[in-house]
VOPAGU-2260 file (C-alpha; in pm, 1 decimal, decimal comma):
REM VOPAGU-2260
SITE   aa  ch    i         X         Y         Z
SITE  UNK   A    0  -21765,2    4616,2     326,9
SITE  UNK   A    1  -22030,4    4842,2     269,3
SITE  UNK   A    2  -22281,0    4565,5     229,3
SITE  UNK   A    3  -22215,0    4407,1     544,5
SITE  UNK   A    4  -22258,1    4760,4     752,3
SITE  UNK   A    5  -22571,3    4810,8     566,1
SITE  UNK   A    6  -22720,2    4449,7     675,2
SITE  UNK   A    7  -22603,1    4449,8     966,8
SITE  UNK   A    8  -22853,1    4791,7    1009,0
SITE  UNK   A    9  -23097,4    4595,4     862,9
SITE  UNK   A   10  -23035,3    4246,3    1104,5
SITE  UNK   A   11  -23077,3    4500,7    1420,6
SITE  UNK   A   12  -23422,5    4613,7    1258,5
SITE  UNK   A   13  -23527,2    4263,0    1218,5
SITE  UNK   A   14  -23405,7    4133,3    1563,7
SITE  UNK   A   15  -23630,8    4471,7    1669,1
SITE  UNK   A   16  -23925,0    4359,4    1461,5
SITE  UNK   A   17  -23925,3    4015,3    1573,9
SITE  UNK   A   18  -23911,2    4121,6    1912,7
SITE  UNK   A   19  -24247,4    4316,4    1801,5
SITE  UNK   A   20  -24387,2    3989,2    1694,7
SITE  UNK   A   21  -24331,5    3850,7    1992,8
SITE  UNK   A   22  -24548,0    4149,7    2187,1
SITE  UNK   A   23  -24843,0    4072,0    1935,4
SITE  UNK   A   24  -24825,2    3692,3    2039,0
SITE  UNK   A   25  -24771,5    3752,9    2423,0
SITE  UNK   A   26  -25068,4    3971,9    2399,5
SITE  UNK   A   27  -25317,2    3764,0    2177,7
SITE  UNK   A   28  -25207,9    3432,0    2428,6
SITE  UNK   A   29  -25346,4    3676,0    2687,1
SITE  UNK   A   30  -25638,3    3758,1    2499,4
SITE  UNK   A   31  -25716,5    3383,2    2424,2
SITE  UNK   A   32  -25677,8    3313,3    2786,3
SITE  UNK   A   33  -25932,5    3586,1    2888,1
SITE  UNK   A   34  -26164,5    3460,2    2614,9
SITE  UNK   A   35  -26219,7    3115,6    2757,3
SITE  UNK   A   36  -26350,1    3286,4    3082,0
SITE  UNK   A   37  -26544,4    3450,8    2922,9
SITE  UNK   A   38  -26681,1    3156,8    2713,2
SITE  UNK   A   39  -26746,8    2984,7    3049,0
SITE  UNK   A   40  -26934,0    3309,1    3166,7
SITE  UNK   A   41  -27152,4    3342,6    2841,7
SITE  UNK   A   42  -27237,6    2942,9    2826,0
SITE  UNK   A   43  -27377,4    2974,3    3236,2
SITE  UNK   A   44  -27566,7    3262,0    3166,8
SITE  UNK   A   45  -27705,1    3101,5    2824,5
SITE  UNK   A   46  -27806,8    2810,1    3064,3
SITE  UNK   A   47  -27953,1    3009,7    3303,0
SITE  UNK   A   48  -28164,8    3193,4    3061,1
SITE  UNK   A   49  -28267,6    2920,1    2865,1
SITE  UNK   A   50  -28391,2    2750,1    3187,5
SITE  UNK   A   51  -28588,5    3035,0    3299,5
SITE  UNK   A   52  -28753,7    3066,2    2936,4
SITE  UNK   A   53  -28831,2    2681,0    2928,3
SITE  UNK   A   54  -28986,5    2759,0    3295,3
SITE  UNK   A   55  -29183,0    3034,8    3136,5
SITE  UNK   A   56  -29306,8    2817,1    2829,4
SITE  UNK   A   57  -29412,0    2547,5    3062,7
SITE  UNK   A   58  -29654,5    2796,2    3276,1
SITE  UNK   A   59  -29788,7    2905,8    2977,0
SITE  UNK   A   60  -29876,1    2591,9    2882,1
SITE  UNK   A   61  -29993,8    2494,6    3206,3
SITE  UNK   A   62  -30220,5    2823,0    3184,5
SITE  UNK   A   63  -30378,8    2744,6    2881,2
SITE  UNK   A   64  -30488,2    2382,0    2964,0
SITE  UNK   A   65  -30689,1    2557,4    3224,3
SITE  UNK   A   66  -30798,2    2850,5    2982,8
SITE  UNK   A   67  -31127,5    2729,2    2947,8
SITE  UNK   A   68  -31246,3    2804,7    3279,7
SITE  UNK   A   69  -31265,2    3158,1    3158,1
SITE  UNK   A   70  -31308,3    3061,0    2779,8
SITE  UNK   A   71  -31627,5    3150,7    2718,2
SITE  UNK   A   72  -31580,0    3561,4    2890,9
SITE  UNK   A   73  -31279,9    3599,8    2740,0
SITE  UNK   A   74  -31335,7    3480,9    2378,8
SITE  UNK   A   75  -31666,3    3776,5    2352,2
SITE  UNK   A   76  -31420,4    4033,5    2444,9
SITE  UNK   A   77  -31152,3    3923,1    2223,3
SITE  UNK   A   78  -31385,8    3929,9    1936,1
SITE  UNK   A   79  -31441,3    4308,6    2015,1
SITE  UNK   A   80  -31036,4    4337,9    2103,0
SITE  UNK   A   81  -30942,6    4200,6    1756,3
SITE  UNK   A   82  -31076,6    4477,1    1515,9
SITE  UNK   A   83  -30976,7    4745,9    1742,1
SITE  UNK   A   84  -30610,4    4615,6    1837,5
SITE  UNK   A   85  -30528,4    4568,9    1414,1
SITE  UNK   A   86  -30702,5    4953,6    1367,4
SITE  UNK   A   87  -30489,8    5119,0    1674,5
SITE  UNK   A   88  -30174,9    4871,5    1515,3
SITE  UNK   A   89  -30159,3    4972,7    1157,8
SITE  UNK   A   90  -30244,9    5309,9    1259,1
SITE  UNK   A   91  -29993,8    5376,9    1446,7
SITE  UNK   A   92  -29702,1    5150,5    1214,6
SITE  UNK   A   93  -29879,7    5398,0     877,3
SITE  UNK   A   94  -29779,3    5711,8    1060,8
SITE  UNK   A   95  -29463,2    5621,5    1226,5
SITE  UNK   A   96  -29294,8    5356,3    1024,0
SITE  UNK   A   97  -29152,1    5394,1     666,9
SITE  UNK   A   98  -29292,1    5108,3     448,0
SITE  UNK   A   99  -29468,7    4807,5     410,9
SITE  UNK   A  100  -29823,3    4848,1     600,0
SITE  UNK   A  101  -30036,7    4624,5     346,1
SITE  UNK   A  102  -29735,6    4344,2     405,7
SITE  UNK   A  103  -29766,5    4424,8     779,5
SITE  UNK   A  104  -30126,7    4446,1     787,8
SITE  UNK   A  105  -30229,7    4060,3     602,9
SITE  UNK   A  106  -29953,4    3897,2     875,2
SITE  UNK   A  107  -30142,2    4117,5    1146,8
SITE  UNK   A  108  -30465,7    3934,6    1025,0
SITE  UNK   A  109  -30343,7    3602,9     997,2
SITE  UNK   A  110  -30183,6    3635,3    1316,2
SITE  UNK   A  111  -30503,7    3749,6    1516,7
SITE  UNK   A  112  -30745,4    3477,9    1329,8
SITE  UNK   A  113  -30484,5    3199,0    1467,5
SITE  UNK   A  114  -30451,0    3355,1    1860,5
SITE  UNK   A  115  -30658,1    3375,6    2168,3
SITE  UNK   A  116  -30701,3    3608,2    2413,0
SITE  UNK   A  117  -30489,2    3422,9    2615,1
SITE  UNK   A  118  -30182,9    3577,8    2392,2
SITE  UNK   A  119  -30328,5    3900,1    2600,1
SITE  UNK   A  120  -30356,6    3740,9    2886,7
SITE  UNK   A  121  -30018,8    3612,1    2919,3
SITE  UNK   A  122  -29827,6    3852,2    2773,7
SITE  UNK   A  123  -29780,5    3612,4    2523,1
SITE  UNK   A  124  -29523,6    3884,2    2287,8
SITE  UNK   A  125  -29278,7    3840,7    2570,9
SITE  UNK   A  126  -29205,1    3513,1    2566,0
SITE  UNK   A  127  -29205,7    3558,6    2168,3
SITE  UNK   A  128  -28950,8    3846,0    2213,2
SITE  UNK   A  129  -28701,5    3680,4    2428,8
SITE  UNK   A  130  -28725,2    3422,5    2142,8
SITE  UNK   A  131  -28623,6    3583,4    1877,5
SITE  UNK   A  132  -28340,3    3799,1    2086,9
SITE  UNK   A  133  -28243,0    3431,6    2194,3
SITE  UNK   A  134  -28172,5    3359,7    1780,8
SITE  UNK   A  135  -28047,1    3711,0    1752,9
SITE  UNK   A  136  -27794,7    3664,9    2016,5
SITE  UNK   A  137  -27671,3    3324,6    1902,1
SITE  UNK   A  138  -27595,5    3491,7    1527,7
SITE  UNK   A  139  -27409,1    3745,8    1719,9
SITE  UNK   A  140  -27198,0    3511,0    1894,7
SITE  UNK   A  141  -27092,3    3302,8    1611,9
SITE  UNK   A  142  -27009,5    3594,6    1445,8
SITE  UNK   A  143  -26794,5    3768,5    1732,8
SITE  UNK   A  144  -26609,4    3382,3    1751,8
SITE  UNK   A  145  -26532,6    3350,8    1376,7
SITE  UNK   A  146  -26388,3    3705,6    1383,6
SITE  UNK   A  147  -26207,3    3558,0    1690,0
SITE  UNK   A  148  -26113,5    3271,6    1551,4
SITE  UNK   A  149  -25979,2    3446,1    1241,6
SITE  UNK   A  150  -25808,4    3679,7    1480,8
SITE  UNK   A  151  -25623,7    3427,1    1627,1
SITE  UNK   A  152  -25486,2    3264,5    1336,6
SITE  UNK   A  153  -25348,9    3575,8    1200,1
SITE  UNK   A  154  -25103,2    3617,7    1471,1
SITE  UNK   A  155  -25047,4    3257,6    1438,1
SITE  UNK   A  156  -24964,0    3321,7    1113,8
SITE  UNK   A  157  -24741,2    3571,5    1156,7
SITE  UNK   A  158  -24600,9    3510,9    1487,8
SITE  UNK   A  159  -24508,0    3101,5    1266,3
SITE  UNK   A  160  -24343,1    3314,7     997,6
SITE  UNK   A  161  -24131,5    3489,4    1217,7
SITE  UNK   A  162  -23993,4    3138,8    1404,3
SITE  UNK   A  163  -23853,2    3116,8    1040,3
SITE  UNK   A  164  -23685,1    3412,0    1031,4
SITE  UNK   A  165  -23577,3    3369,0    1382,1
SITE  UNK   A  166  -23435,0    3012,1    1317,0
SITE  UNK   A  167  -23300,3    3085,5     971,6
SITE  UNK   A  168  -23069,8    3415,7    1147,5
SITE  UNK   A  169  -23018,6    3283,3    1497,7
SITE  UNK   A  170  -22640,0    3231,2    1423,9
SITE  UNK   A  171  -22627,3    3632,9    1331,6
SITE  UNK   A  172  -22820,8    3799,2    1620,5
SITE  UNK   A  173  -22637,4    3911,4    1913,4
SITE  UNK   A  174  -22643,9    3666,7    2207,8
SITE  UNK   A  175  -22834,6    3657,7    2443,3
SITE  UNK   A  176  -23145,3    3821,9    2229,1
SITE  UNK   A  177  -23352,5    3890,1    2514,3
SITE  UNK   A  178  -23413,9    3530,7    2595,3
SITE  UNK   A  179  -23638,3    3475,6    2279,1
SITE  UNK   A  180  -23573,4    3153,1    2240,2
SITE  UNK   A  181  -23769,6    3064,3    2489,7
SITE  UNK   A  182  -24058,8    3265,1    2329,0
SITE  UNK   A  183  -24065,7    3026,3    1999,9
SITE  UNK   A  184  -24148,5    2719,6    2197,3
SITE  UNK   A  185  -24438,2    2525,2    2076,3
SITE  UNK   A  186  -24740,0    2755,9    2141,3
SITE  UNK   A  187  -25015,1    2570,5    2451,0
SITE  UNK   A  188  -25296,4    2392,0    2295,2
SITE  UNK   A  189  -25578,7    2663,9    2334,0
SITE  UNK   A  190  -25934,7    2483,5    2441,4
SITE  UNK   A  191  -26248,7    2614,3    2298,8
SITE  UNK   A  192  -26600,2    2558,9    2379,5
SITE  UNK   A  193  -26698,3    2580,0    2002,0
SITE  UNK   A  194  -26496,2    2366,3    1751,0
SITE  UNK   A  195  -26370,0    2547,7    1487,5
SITE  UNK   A  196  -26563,3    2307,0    1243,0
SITE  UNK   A  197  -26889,0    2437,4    1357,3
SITE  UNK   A  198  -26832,4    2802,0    1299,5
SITE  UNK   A  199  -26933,6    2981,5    1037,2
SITE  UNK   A  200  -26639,2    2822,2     732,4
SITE  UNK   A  201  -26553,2    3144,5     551,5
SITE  UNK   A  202  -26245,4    3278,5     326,2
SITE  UNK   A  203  -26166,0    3537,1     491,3
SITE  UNK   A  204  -25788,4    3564,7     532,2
SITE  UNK   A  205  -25751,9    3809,4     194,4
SITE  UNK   A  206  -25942,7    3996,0     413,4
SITE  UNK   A  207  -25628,5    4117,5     561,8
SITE  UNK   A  208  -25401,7    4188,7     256,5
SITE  UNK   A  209  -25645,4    4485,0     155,0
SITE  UNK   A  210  -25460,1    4809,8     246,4
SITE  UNK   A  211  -25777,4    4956,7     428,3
SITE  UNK   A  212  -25868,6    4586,9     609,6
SITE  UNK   A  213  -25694,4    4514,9     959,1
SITE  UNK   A  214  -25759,3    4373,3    1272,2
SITE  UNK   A  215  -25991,2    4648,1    1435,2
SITE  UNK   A  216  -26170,3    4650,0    1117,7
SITE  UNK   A  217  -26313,6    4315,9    1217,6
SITE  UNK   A  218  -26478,3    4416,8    1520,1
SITE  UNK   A  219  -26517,7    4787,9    1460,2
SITE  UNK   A  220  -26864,6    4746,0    1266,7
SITE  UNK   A  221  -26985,1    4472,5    1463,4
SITE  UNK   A  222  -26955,1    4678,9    1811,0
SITE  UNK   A  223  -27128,9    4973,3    1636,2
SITE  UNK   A  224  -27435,7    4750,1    1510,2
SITE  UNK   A  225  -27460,2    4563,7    1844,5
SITE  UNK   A  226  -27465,5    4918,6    2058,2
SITE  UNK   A  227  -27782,7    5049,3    1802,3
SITE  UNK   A  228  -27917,3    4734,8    1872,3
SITE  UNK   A  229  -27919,6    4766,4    2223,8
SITE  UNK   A  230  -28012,1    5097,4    2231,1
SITE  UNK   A  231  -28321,9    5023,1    2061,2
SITE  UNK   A  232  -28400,8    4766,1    2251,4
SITE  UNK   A  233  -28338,4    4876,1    2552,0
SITE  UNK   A  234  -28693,8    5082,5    2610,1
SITE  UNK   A  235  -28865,6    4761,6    2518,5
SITE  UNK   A  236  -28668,3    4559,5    2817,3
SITE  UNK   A  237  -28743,7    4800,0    3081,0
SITE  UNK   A  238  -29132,9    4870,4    3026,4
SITE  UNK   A  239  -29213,3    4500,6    2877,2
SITE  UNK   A  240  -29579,9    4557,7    2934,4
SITE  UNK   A  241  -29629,1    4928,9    2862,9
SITE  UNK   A  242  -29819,7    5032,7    2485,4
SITE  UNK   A  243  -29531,3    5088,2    2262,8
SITE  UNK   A  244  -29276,4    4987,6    2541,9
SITE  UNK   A  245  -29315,2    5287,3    2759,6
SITE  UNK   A  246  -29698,7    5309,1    2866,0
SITE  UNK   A  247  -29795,2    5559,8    2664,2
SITE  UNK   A  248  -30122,5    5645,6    2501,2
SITE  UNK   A  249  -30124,4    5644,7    2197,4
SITE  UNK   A  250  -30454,3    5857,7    2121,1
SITE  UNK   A  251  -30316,8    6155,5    2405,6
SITE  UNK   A  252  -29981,5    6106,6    2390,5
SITE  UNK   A  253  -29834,2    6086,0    2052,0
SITE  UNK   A  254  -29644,4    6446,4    2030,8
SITE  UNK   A  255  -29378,2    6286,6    2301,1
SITE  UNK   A  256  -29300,8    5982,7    2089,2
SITE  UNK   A  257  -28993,7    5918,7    2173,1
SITE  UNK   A  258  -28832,8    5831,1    1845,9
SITE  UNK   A  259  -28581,7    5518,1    1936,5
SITE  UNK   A  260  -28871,9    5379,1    2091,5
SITE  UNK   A  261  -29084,2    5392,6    1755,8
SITE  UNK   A  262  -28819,0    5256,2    1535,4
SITE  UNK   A  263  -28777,8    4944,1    1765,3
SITE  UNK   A  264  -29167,0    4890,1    1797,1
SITE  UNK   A  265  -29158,5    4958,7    1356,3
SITE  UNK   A  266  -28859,8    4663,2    1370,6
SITE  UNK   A  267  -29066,5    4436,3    1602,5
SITE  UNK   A  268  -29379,1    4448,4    1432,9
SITE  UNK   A  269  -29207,4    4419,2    1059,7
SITE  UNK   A  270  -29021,5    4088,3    1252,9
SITE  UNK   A  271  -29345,9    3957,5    1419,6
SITE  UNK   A  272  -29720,7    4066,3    1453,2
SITE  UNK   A  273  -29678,4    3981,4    1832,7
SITE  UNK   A  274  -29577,5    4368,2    1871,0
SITE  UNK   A  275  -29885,4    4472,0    1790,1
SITE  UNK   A  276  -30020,6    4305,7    2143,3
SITE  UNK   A  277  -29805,4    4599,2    2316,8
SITE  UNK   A  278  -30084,6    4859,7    2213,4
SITE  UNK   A  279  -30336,0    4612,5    2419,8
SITE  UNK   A  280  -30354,4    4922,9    2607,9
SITE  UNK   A  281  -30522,9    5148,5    2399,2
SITE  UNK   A  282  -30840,5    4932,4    2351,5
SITE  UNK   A  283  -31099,4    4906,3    2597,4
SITE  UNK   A  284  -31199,0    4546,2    2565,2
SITE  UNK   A  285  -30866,0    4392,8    2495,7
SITE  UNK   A  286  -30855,4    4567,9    2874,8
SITE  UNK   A  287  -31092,1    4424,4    3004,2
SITE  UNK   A  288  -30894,1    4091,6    2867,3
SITE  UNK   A  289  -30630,5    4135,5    3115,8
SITE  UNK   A  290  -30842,2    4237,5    3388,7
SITE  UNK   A  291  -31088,6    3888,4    3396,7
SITE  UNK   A  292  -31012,6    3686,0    3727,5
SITE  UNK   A  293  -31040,5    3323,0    3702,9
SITE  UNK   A  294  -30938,8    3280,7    4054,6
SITE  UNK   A  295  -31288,8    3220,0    4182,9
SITE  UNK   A  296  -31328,0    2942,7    3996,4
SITE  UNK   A  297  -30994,9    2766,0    3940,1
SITE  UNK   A  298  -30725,1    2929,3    4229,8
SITE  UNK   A  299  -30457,9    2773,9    4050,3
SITE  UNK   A  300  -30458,2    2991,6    3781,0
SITE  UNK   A  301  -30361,2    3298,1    3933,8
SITE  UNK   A  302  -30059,6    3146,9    4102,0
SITE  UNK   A  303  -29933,3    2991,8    3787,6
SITE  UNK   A  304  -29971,1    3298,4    3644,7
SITE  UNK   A  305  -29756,5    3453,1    3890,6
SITE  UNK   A  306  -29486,6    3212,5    3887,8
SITE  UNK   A  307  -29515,9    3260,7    3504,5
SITE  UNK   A  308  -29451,1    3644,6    3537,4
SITE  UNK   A  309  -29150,2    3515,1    3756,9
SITE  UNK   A  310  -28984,4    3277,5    3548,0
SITE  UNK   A  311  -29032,5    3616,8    3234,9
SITE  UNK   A  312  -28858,7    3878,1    3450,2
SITE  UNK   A  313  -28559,9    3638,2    3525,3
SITE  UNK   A  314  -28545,5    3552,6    3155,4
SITE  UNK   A  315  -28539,5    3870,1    3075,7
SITE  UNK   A  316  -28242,4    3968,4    3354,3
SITE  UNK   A  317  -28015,1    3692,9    3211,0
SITE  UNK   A  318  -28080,2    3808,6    2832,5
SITE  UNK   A  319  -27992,9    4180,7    2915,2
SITE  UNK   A  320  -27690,9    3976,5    3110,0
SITE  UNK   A  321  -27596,6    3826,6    2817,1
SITE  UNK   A  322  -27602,0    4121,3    2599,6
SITE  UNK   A  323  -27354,1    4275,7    2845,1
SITE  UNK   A  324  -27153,0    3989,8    2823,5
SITE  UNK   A  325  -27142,4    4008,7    2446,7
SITE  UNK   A  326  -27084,7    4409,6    2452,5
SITE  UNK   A  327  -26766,1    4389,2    2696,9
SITE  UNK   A  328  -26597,3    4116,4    2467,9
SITE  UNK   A  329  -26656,4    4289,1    2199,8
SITE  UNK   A  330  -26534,3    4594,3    2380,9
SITE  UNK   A  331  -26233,5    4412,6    2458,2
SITE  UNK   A  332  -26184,9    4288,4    2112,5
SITE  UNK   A  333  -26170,0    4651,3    1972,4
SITE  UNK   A  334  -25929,0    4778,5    2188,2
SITE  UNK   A  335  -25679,6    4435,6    2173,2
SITE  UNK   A  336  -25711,7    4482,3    1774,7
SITE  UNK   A  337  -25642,6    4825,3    1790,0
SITE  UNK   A  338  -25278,1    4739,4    1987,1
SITE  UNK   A  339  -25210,8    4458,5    1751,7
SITE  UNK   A  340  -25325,1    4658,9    1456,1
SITE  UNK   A  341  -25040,0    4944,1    1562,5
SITE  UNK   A  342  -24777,9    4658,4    1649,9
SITE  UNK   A  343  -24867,7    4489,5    1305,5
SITE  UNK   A  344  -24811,6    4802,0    1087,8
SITE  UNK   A  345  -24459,6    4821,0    1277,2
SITE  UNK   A  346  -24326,1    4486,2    1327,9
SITE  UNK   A  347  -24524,1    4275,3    1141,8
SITE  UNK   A  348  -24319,1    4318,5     794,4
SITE  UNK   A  349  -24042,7    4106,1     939,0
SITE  UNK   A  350  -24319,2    3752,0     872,3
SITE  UNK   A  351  -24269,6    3855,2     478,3
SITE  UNK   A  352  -23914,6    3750,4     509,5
SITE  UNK   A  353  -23986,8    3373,1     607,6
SITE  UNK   A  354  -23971,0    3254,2     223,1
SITE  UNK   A  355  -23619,8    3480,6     137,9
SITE  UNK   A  356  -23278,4    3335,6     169,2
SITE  UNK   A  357  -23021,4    3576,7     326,5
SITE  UNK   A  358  -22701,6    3644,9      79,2
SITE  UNK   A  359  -22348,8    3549,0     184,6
SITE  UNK   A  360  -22332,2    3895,8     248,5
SITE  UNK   A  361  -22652,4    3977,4     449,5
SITE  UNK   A  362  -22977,0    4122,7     349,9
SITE  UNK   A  363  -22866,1    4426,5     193,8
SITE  UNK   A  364  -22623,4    4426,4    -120,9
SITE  UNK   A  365  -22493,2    4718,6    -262,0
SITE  UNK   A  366  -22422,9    4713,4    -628,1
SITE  UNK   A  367  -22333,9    5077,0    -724,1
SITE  UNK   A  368  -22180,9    5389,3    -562,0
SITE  UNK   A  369  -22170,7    5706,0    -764,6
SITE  UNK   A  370  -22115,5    6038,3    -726,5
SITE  UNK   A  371  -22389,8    6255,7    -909,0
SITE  UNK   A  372  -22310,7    6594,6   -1088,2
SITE  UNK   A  373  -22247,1    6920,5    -886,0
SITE  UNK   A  374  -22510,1    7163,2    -796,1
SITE  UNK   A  375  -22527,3    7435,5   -1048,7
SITE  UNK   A  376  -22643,2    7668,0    -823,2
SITE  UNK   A  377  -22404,7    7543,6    -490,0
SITE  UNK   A  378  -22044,3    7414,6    -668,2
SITE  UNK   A  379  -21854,2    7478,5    -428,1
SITE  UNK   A  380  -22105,0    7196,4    -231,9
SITE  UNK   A  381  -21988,4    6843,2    -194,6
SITE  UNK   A  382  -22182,9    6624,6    -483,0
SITE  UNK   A  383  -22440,7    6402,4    -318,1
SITE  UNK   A  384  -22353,9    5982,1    -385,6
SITE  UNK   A  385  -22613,9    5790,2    -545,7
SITE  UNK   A  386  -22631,5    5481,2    -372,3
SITE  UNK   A  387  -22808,1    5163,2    -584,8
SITE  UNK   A  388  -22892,3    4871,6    -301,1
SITE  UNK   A  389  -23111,2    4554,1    -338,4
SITE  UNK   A  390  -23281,8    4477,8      19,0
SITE  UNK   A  391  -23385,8    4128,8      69,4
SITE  UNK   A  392  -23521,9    4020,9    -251,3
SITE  UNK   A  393  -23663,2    4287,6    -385,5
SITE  UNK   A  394  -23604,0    4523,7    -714,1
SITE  UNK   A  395  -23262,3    4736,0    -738,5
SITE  UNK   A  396  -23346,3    5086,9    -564,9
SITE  UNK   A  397  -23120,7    5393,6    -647,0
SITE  UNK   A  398  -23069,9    5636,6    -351,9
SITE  UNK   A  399  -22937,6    5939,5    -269,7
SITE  UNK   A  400  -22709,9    6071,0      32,8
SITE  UNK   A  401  -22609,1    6412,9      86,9
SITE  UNK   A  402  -22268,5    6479,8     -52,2
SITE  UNK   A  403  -22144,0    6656,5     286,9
SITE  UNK   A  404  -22167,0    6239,5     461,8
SITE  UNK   A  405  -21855,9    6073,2     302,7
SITE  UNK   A  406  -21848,8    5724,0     185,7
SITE  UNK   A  407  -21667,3    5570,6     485,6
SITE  UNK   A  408  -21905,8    5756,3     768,6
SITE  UNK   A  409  -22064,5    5509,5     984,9
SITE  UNK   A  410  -22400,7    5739,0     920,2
SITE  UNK   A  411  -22331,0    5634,3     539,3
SITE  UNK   A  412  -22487,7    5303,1     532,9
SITE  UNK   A  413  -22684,0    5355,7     859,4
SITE  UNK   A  414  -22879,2    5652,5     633,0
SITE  UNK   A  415  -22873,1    5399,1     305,1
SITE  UNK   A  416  -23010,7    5095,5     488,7
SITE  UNK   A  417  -23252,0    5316,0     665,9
SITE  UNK   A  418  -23441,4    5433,1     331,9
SITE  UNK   A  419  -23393,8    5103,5     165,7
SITE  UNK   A  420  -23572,1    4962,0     467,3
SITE  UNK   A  421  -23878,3    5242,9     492,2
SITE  UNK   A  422  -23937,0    5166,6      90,6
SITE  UNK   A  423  -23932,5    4823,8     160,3
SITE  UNK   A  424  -24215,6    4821,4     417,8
SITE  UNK   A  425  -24405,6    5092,9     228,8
């Protein structure tokens, strides 16, 4: 008799928790659903952007077919630009950035030996900029859809287990159960843009039996790296042209450094010697580069160079697009982990029970009621009962109630089943 009051405390707790399931599945099914609109979002921009860079590639080609109309002025100055852009470059990356000038210096050389004024000309680290945030991006994304994916197939998981439990104790809920029957139907086939084969193929589901791992620990240090990595790029974006990324001098201006702006021009220069053309500005002749007009004798060049600066700036729009994009799903992600983190911690024992049988009896059995010695120091108190239970299939567990709840209160086994239950999930 006891045992069945006890489990059926503990079936109400379960019928609870699997309704708790069910609020982590109804709210990752919305998740997925707002992740394929996103998907469509991200894949338009991504074609946008890579249209407007291919535009942009194409000019500069175009540009330097015709670059030897002014060849022959602009090579004499960009012998003169050369010695003074690497001297005003490593200067600047000794004093500001924390190691590796003599690496940064030989792929500075090697890098202005094999250019051409025209890089100057151009603008030519632009282009290579949105480039590399182009790879940079892409990493990010696979990375934000395997955590996604692996998301996803943790509720699965869970939400599968639970259809057990459900199915296996249907005959023992209370009817109607809140219509859940309904919610075990065959989940919809979710589309994705990116087959699951050509993710990143990691073992990561142990991931989630470490007591200190959940699900906002998936996205929580990938939102923190992303926002430093906008933040230092962000000077860099809005002053593409300016020495340094803001237009500063750097021989009358270096006490107002701004710092962020330093580290990112340290990081771009480390990552490619292009970044050294942003300091273009602090040598006369590589000045003079940018100021030669070649429309006199070939028009054309002028407007292509236009319509190159034009094809640039709308490249660069759609990337910072993009990043947004990125930042709001992985916003999103955070906060939807967090809420299935906090339903997971409270419902989400109830998928353990999927591989138990349930006893004749129920869940709980009890196997032993004593009453323990009197208080020394309170006899005339009622002895507490020692109470030794076995919940679901786990080790024998000695209790104790207080001695003033007698053995045939209703609060008896509620109190029993209620601390058998918290040691179980603990």
């Amino acid at each position: 008799e006891m045992s069945a009051a006890g489990s059926k405390y503990i079936d109400t707790e379960v019928e609870n928790a699997i309704n708790g399931v069910k609020q982590m599945k109804t709210l990752m099914d919305k998740t997925s659903k707002d992740h394929q609109a996103i998907l469509h979002t991200l894949e338009e921009t991504k074609r946008k952007k890579e249209e407007a860079v291919q535009l942009a590639r194409e000019k500069e080609q175009q540009l330097a077919a015709k670059q030897e109309v002014c060849n022959e002025t602009m090579l004499a100055l960009w012998e003169e630009c050369k010695p003074c852009l690497k001297h005003t470059c490593m200067r600047f990356y000794s004093r500001t950035c924390h190691s590796g000038s003599g690496l940064v210096g030989r792929q500075l050389e090697e890098f202005l030996n094999r250019s051409s004024p025209f890089s100057i000309w151009v603008n030519g680290e632009r282009i290579d900029s949105l480039l590399e945030r182009d790879q940079r991006q892409e990493r990010q994304f696979e990375d934000l859809e395997e955590r996604f994916g692996l998301l996803e197939d943790e509720v699965d998981d869970i939400f599968q287990d639970s259809t057990q439990v459900y199915g296996r104790m249907y005959p023992f809920f209370r009817a109607p159960f809140g219509g859940f029957r309904e919610a075990f139907r065959p989940p919809v086939q979710r589309v994705r843009l990116i087959p699951r084969s050509q993710r990143f193929s990691r073992e990561l589901h142990p991931f989630f039996q470490h007591p200190h791992h959940g699900f906002h620990h998936l996205f929580q240090p990938l939102f923190e790296m992303t926002q430093r990595m906008l933040e230092e790029v962000q000077g860099g974006w809005e002053h593409p042209t300016g020495a340094l990324g803001s237009g500063r001098v750097l021989g009358h201006g270096s006490e107002s450094r701004n710092f962020s702006d330093d580290r990112m021009v340290c990081r771009e220069i480390r990552r490619n010697s292009a970044g050294c053309l942003r300091m273009r500005d602090e040598c006369e002749k590589c000045r003079e580069i940018l100021a030669v007009d070649c429309q006199q004798t070939d028009p054309a060049q002028q407007q292509l160079r236009e319509q190159l600066e034009d094809a640039l700036r709308l490249a660069e729009r759609f990337t910072r697009r993009y990043d947004e994009l990125l930042r709001a799903f992985q916003a999103e992600m955070l906060n939807t982990s967090s809420l299935l983190e906090q339903l997971n911690r409270q419902f989400g024992w109830v998928s353990r029970l999927a591989n138990l049988t349930q006893g004749t009896d129920g869940f709980l059995q009890v196997t032993t009621v004593l009453s323990k010695a009197p208080n020394l120091e309170d006899p005339s108190a009622p002895p507490d009962t020692q109470v030794t239970v076995q919940l679901f299939d786990s080790e024998p567990l000695s209790l104790t109630v207080p001695g003033d709840i007698s053995w045939d209160d209703p609060r008896f086994m509620e109190m029993v089943a209620e601390q058998a239950l918290r040691h179980y999930k603990q």
